[in-house]
N, CA and C atoms as an extended XYZ file, in Angstrom:
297
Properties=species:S:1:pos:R:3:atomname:S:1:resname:S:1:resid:I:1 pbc="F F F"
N         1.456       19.443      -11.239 N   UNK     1
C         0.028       19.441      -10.946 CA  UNK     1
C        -0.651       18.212      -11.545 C   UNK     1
N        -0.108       17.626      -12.590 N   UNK     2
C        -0.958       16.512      -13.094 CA  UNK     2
C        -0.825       15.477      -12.997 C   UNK     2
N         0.878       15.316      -12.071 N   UNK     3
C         0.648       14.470      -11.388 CA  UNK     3
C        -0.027       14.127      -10.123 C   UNK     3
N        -0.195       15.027       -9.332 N   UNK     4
C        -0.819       15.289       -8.434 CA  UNK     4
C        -2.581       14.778       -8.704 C   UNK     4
N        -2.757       15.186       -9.393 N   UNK     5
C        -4.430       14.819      -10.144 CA  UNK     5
C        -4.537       13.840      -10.114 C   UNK     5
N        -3.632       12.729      -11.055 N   UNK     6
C        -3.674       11.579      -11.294 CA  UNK     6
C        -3.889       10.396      -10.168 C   UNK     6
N        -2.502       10.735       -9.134 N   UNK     7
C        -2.680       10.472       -7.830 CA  UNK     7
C        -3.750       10.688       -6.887 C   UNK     7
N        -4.368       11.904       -7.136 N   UNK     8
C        -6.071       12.260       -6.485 CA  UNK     8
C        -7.008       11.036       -6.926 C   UNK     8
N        -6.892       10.835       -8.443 N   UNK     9
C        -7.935       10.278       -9.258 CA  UNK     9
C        -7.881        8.746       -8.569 C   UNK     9
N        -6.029        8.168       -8.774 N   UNK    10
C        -5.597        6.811       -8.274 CA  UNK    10
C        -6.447        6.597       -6.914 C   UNK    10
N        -6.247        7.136       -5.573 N   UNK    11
C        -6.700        6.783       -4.848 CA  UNK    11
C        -8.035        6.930       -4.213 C   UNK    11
N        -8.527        7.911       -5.335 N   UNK    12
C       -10.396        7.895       -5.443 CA  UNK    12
C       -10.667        6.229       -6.035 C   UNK    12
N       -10.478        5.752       -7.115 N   UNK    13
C       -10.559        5.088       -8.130 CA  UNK    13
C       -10.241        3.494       -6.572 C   UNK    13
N       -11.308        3.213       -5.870 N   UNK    14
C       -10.868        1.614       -5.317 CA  UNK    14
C       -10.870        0.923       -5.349 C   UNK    14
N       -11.459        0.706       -6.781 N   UNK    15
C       -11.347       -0.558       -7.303 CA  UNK    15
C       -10.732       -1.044       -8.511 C   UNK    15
N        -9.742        0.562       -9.065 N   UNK    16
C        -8.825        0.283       -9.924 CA  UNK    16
C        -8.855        0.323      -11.964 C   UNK    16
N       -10.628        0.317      -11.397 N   UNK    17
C       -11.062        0.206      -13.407 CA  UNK    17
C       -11.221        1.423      -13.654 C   UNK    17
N        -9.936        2.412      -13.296 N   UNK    18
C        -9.926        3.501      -14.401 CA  UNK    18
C       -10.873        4.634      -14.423 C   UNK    18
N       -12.046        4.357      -13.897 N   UNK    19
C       -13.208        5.004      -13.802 CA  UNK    19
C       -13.827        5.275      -11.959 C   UNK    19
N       -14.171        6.622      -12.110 N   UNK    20
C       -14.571        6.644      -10.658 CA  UNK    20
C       -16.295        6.927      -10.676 C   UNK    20
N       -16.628        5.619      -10.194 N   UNK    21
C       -18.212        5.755      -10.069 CA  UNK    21
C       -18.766        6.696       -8.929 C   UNK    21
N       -20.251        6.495       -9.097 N   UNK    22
C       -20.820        7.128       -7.949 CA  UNK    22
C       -20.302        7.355       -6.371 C   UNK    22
N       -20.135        6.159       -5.931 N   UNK    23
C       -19.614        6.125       -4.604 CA  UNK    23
C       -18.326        6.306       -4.311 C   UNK    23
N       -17.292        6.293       -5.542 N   UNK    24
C       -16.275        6.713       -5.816 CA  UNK    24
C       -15.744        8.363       -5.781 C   UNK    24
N       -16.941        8.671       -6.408 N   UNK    25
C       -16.447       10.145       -6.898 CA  UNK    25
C       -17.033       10.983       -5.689 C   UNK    25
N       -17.973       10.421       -4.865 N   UNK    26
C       -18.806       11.017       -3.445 CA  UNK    26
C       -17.533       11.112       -2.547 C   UNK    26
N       -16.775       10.589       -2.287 N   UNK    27
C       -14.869       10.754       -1.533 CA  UNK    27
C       -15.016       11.783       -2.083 C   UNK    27
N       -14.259       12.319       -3.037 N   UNK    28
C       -14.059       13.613       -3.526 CA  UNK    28
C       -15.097       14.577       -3.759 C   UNK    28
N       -16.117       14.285       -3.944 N   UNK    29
C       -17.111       16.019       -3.545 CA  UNK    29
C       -17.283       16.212       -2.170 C   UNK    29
N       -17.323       14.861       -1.429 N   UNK    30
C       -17.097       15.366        0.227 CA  UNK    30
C       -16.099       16.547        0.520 C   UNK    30
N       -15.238       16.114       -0.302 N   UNK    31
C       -13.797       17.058        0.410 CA  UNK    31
C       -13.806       18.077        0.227 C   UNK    31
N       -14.699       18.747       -1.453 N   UNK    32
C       -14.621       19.809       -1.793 CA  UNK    32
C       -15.729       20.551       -1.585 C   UNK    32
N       -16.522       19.768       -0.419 N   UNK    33
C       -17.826       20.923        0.402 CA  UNK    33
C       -19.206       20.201        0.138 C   UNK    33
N       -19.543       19.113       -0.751 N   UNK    34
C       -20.722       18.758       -0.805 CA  UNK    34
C       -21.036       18.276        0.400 C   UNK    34
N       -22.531       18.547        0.721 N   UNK    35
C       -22.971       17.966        2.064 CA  UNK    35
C       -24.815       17.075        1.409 C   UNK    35
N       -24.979       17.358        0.225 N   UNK    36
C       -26.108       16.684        0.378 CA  UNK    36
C       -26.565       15.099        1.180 C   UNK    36
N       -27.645       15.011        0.971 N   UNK    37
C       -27.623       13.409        1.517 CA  UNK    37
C       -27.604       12.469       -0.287 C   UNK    37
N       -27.708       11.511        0.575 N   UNK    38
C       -27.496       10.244       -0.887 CA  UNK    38
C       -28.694       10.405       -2.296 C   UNK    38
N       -29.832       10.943       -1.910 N   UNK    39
C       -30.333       11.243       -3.236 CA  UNK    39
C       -30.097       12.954       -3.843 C   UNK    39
N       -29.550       13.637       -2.860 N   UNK    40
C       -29.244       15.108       -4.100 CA  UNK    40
C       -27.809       14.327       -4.359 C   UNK    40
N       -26.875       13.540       -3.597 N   UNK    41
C       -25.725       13.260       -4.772 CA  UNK    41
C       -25.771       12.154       -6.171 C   UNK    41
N       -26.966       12.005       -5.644 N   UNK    42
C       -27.112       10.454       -6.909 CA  UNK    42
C       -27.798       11.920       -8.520 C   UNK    42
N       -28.427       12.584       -7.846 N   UNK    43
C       -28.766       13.685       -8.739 CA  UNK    43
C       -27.333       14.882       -9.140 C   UNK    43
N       -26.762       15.233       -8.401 N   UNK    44
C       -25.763       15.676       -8.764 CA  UNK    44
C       -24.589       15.165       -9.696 C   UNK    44
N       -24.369       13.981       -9.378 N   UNK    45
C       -23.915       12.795      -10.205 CA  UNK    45
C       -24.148       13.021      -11.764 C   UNK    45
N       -25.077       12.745      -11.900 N   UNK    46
C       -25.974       12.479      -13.004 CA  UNK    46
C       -25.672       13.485      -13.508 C   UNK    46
N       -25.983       14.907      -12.982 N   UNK    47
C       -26.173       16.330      -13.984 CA  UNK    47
C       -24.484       16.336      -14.349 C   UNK    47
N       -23.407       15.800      -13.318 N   UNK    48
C       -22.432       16.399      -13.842 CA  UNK    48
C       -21.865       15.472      -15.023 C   UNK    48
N       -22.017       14.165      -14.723 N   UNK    49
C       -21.760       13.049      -15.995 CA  UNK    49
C       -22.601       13.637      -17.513 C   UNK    49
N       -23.938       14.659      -17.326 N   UNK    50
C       -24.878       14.676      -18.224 CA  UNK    50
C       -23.923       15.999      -19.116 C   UNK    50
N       -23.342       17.053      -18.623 N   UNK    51
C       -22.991       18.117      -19.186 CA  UNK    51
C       -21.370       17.766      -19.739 C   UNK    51
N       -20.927       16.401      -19.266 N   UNK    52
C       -19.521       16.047      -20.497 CA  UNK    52
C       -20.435       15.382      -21.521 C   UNK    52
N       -21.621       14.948      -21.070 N   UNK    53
C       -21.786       14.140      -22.524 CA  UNK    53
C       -21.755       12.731      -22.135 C   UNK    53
N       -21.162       12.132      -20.813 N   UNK    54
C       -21.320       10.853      -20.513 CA  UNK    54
C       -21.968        9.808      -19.489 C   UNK    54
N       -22.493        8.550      -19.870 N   UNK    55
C       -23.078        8.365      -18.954 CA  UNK    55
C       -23.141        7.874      -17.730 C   UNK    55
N       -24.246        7.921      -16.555 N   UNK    56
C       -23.977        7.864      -14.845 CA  UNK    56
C       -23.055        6.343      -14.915 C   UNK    56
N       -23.705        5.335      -15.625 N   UNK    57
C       -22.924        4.101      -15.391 CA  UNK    57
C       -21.349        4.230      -15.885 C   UNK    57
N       -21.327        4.887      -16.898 N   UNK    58
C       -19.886        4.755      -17.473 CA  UNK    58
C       -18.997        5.564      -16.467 C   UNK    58
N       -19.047        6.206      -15.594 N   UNK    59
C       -18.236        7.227      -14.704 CA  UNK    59
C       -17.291        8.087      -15.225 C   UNK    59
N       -16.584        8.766      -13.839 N   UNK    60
C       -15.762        9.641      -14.440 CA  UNK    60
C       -14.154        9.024      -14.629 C   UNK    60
N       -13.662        9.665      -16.160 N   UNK    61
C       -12.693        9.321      -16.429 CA  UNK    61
C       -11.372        9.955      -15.643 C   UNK    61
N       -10.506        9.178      -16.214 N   UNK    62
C        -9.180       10.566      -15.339 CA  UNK    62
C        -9.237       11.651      -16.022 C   UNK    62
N        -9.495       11.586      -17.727 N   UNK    63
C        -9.732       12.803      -18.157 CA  UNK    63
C       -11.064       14.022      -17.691 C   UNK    63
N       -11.760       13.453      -17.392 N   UNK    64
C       -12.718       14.003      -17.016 CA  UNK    64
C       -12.680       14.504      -15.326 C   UNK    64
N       -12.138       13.775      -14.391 N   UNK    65
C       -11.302       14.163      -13.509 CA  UNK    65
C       -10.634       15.268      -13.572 C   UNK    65
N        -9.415       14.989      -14.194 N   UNK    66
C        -8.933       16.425      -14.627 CA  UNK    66
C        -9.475       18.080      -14.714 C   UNK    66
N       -10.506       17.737      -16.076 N   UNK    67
C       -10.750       18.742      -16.497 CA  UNK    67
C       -12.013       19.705      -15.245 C   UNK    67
N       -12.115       18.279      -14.075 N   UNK    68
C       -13.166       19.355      -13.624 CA  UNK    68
C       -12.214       19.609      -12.254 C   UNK    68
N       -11.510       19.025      -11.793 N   UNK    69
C       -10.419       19.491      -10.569 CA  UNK    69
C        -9.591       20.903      -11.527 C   UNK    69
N        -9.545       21.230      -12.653 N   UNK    70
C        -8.656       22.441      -13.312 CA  UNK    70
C        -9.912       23.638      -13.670 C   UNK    70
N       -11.047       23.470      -13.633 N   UNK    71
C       -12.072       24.184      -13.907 CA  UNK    71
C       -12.350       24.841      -12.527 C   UNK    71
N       -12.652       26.279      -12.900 N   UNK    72
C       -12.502       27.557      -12.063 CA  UNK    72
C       -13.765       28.237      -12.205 C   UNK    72
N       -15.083       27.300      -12.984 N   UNK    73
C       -16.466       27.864      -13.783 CA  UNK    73
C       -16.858       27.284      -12.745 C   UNK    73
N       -18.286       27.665      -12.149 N   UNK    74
C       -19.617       27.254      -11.425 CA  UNK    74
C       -19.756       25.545      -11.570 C   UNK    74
N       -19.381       25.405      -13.134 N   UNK    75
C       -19.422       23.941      -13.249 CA  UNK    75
C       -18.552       22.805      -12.766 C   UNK    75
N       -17.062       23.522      -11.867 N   UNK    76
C       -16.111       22.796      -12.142 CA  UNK    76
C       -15.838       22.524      -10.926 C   UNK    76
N       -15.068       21.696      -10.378 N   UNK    77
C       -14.710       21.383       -9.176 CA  UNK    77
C       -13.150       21.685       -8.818 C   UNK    77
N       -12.613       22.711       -8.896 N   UNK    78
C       -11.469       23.863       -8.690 CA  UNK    78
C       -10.778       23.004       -7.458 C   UNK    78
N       -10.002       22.348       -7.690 N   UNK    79
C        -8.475       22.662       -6.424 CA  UNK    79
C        -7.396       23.102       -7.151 C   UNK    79
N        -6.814       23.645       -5.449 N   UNK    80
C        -5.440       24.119       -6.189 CA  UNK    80
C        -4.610       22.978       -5.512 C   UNK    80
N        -3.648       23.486       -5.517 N   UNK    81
C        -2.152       21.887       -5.114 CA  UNK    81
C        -2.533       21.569       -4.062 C   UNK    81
N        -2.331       22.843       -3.468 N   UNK    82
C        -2.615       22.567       -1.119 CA  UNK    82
C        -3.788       21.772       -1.067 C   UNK    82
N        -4.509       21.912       -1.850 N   UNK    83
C        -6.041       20.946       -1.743 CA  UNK    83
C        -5.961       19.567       -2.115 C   UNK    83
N        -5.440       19.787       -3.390 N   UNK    84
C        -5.261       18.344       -3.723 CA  UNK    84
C        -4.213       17.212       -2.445 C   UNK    84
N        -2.892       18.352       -2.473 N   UNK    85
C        -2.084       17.771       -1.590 CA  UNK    85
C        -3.173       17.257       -0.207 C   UNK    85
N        -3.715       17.805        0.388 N   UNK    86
C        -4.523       17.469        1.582 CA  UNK    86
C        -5.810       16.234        1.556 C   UNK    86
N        -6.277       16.482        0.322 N   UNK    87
C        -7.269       15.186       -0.244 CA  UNK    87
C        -6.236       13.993        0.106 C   UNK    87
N        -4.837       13.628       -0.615 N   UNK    88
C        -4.376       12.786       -0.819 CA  UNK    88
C        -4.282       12.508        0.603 C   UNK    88
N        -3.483       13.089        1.367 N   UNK    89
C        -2.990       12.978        2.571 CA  UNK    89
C        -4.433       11.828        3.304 C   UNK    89
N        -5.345       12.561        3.225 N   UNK    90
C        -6.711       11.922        4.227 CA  UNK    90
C        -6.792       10.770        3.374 C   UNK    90
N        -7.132       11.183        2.211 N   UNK    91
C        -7.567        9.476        1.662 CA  UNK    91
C        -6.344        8.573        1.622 C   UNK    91
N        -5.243        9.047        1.766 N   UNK    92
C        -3.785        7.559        2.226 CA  UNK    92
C        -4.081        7.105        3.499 C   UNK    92
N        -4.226        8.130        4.578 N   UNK    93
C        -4.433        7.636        5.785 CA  UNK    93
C        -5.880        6.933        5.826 C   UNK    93
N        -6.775        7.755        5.236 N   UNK    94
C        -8.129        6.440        5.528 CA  UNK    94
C        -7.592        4.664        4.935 C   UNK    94
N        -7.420        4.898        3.517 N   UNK    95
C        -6.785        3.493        3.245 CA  UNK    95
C        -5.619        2.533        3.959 C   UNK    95
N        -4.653        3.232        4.983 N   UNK    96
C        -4.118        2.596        5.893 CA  UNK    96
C        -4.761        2.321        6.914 C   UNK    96
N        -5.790        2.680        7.475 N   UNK    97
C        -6.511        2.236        8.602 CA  UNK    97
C        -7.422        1.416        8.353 C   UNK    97
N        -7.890        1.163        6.812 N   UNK    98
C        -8.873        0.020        6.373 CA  UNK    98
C        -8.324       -1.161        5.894 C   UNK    98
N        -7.069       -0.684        6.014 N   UNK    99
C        -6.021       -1.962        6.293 CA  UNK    99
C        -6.131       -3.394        7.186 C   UNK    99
């Protein structure tokens, strides 16, 4: 499973610094049902960077990644494998076609 994460995080992460910013981390709440438009996610953003303790510019870490793809609370952003497995799948194929 954690590798699996990591690999989620890798190909969220497109520009490689470790950290998945705003427009970064919007790939992955798409997948897991967010539909707001661009200012409830710039607000959503924020609240969820605000309740680890870190800030909107600094983004999310892989650790922080982690802990909210393994979180099963209101707060957390819960996949299980089949999910993750299927994230990866779409976001490999989007990155081969932006090829």
């Amino acid at each position: 499973r954690d590798g699996l994460i990591r690999e989620a995080f890798t190909v969220c992460d497109k520009d490689g610094d470790l950290r998945l910013s705003s427009n970064e981390m919007r790939v992955f709440a798409g997948f897991i049902g967010f539909q707001g438009d661009d200012a409830a996610w710039a607000q959503e953003f924020r609240a969820l960077l605000a309740e680890s303790g870190t800030a909107p510019s600094a983004g999310v870490s892989v650790e922080l990644f982690t802990t909210l793809v393994n979180d099963t609370s209101d707060n957390g952003c819960y996949c299980t494998d089949e999910e993750l497995g299927l994230l990866l799948g779409r976001l490999q194929g989007a990155q081969r076609a932006w090829q």
